[in-house]
N, C-alpha and C positions, 0 to 999 in steps of 0.2 A: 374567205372561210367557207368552209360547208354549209348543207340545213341548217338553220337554228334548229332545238328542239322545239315539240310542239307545244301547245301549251292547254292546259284543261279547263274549264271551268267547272267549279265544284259550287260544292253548295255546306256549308256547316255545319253541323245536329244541333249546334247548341247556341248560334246568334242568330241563325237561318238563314243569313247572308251568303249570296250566292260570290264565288270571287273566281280571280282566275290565281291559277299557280302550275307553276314550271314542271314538265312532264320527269325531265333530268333527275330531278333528285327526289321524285317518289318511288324508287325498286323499291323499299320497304311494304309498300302500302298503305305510309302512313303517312300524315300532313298536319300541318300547323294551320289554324284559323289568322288570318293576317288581322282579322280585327278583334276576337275575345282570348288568341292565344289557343282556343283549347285543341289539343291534341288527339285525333281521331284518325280509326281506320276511313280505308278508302270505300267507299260505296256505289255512291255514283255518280255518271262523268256526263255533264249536263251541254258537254259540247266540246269540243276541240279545234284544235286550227294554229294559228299564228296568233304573236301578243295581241296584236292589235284584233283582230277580227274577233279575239279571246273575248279581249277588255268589252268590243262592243255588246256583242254578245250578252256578258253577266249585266251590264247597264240594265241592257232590257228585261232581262228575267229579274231583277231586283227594282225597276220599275213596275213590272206587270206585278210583282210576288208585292211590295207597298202598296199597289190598287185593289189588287184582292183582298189582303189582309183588314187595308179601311174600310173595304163597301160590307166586309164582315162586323168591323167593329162598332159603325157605324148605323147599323140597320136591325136595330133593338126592336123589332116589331112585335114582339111574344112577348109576355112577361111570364115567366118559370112557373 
């Protein structure tokens, strides 16, 4: 077989999980969320490559993007 196609990682609007998804069948510009389902344009492509360098890729933006998120939620030091 030829190239595979590439593969992107994105990121969702609306569970903020970052994933990867097959470059092939977005001509439209438009994507499914693999985890909340919801359907959105494309925006931005937070990396590219092959599955696998994909997959690792999103691991760690969804690692880094879970520690940011806790050391926010986590660090109540003001009260409003």
């Amino acid at each position: 077989g030829g190239m595979a196609p590439p593969f992107w990682a994105l990121r969702c609007c609306r569970c903020r999980l970052f994933q990867v998804q097959q470059v092939g069948a977005k001509r439209s510009g438009k994507w499914s969320c693999s985890v909340c389902g919801q359907r959105q344009a494309l925006q931005k492509i937070y990396g590219q490559g092959s599955g696998p360098d994909c997959r690792h890729h999103v691991q760690k933006l969804n690692l880094l993007q879970g520690e940011a998120e806790e050391a926010i939620g986590w660090t109540p030091r003001y009260s409003v």
